[in-house]
N, C-alpha and C positions, 0 to 999 in steps of 0.2 A: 823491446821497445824502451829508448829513452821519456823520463819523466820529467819537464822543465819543473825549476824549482817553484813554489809558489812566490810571485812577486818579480817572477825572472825574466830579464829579457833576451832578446835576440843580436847577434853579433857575426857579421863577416868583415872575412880577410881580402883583402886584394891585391895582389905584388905586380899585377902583371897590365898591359894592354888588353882591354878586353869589354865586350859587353856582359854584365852579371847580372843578374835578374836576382835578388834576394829576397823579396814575395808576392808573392800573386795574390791581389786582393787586397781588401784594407788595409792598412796599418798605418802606427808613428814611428817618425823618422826623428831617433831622438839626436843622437849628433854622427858627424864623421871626425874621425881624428887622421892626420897624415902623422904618423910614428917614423917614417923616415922620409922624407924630401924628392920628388922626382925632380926632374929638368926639362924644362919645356913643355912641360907636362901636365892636362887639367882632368878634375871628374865633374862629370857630368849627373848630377840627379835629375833621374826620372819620375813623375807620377804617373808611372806606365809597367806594363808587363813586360815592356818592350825598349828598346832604347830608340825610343822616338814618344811623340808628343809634349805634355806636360813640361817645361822644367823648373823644376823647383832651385836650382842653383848650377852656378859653374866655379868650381873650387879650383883656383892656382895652387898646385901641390908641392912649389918649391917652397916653400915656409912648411916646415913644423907646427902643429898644433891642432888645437879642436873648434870644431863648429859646430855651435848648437842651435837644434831646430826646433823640436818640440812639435812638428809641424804632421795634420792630418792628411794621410794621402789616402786615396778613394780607391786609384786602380791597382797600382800595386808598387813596390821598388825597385827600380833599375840604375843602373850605378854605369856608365862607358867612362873608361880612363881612356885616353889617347894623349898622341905628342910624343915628346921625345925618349926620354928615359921616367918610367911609371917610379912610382912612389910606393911606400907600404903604406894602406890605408887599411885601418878599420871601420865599420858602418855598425852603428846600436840601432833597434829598432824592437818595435814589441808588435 
């Protein structure tokens, strides 16, 4: 069993087109950062289990950089990339 540090958060990867679910259930959605640029490309947050209902934003992922949210979501985090060529994005969250 891994042991999160104290004070530590949560972080996913995403390279690809895809619906990703990164938690089920409460959490903050501290920022996403695009580390490398898609094309035609958007992510979609969810305040959902699912990649449907809630959204909390639609990020154009052909710019580099971070988006900070600080933002409370109830049901859970769901992230859909779609469009043309996906991006490298990371997602923090605790």
């Amino acid at each position: 069993m891994t042991q999160k540090a104290t004070g530590a958060n949560d972080a996913g990867h995403i390279t690809t087109n895809a619906t990703t679910t990164l938690k089920s259930g409460p959490c903050v959605l501290l920022a996403v950062t695009v580390n490398s640029k898609g094309s035609g490309n958007t992510a979609t947050v969810y305040d959902s289990k699912t990649g449907s209902g809630k959204v909390l934003a639609v990020i154009d992922t052909t710019q580099p950089g971070t988006f900070l949210y600080n933002a409370q979501l109830d049901n859970g985090l769901t992230i859909v990339t779609a469009g043309g060529t996906p991006a490298d994005i990371t997602v923090s969250y605790t």
